[in-house]
N, C-alpha and C positions, 0 to 999 in steps of 0.2 A: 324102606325102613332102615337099612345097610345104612343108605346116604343120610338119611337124620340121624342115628345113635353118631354117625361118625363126626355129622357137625356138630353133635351133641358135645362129643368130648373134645374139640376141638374146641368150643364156646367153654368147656369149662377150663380147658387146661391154660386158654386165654386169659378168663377170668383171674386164675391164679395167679398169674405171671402176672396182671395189672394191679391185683394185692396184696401182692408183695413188692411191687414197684411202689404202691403210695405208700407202706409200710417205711418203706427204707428214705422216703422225700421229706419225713421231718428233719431227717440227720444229715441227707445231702442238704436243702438246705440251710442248717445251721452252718457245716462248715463251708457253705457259700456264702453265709451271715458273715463269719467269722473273717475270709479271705476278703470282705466288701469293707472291713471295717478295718480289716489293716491296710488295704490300700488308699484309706479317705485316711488313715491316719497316716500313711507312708508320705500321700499328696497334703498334708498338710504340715511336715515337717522339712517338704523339699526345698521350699524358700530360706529357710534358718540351716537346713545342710549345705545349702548353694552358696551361701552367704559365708558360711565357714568355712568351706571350702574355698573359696576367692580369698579369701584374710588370711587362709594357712599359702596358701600358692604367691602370697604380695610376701609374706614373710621370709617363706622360704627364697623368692626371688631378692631379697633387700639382702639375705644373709649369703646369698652368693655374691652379692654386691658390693657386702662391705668385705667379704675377704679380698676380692680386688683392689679396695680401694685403699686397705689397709698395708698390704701389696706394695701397692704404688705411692703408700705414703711414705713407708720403710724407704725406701728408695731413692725417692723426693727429701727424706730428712739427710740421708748421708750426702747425697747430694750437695745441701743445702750447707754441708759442714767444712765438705771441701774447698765450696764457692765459698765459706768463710775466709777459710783458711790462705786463698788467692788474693780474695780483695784486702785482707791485712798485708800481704805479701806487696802486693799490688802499690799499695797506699804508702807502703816503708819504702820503697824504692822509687815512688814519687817524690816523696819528701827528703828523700838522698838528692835525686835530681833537683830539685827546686835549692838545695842548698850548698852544693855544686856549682852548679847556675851563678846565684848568689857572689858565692865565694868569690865567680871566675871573673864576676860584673866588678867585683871591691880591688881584683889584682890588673887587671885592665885600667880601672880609672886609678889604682893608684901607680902605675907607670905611664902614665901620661900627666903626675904632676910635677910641677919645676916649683925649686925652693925658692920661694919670693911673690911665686904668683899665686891666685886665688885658688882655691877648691872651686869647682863644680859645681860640688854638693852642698858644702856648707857656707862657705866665700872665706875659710878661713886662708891666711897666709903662713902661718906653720901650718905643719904638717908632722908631728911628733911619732905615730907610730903608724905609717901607712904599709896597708896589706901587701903581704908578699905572694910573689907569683904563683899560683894556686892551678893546677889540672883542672880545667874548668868543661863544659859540655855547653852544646848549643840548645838554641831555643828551640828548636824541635825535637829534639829529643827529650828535653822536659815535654813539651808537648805531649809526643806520643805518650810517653809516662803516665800525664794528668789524664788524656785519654783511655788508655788500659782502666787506667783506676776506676774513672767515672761508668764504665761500658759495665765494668764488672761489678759496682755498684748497684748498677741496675738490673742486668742478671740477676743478683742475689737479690734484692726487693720484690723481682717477679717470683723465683723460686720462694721467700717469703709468701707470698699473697698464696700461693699454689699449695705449698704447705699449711698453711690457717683453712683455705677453702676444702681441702680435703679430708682435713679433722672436724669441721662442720659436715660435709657429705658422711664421714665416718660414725658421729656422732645421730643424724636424721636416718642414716641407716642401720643404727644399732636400735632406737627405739623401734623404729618399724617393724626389724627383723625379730624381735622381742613381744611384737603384740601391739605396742602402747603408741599408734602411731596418730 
């Protein structure tokens, strides 16, 4: 009798502890309702956060991008002012030579004319005010002259194109970096 009163109270103190378990299972769960229902909403918000996430990371990349590029445009324009500044340099000292040249070609033919005989140039037989002996340079050295100028020409046409494509890159990575790409 010992061993039944004891499994007695042992079935009852069981029973208790089992209702007061299903007592407290509507409210567990609810907030296992509750944790099921943020997570189908958490999974359904993931694509639209993932997605703005990727769009703020291209932004923030485009806006590291244009400060480089912006960087190197600064750079590329002084550049660009310098390389002006050469090839007019450049181009006035061609045109010194070309007219040097010139000069030195009019003081040469005109001391190989004799009074009586033809020009050259024109077939004339006077000769009223023929060029006097002028410091002349040779044809390579115009040369290299025209050289310099044309080389540096085209340096500055490239830094040109370099300068416009970098304010385009500058330009495609400021809307990017802004949102509106």
């Amino acid at each position: 009798a010992e061993f039944a009163e004891a499994a007695w109270q042992k079935a009852q103190s069981d029973l208790a502890a089992l209702r007061a378990a299903a007592e407290s299972l509507p409210t567990e769960l609810e907030v296992i309702n509750g944790e099921l229902r943020a997570a189908i909403e958490a999974e359904v918000r993931y694509p639209s956060e993932k997605a703005e996430l990727g769009a703020a990371q291209v932004q923030l990349a485009a806006a590291v991008d244009l400060d480089e590029v912006r960087t190197e445009l600064a750079q590329r324009v002084e550049q660009r002012a310098t390389e002006q500044t050469l090839v007019q340099d450049l181009r006035e000292n061609y045109q010194n030579a070309r007219e040097a040249r010139i000069e030195a070609m009019a003081s040469e033919l005109a001391n190989s004319l004799v009074v009586g005989c033809s020009c050259p140039v024109c077939g004339s037989t006077a000769h009223p005010v023929p060029a006097t002996g002028a410091v002349g340079i040779g044809r390579k050295t115009e040369e290299r002259a025209r050289r310099a100028y044309e080389n540096a020409q085209v340096g500055l046409s490239a830094l040109e194109e370099m300068v416009a494509g970098l304010r385009a890159k500058g330009d495609a990575l400021t809307r990017i970096s802004q949102g509106r790409s």
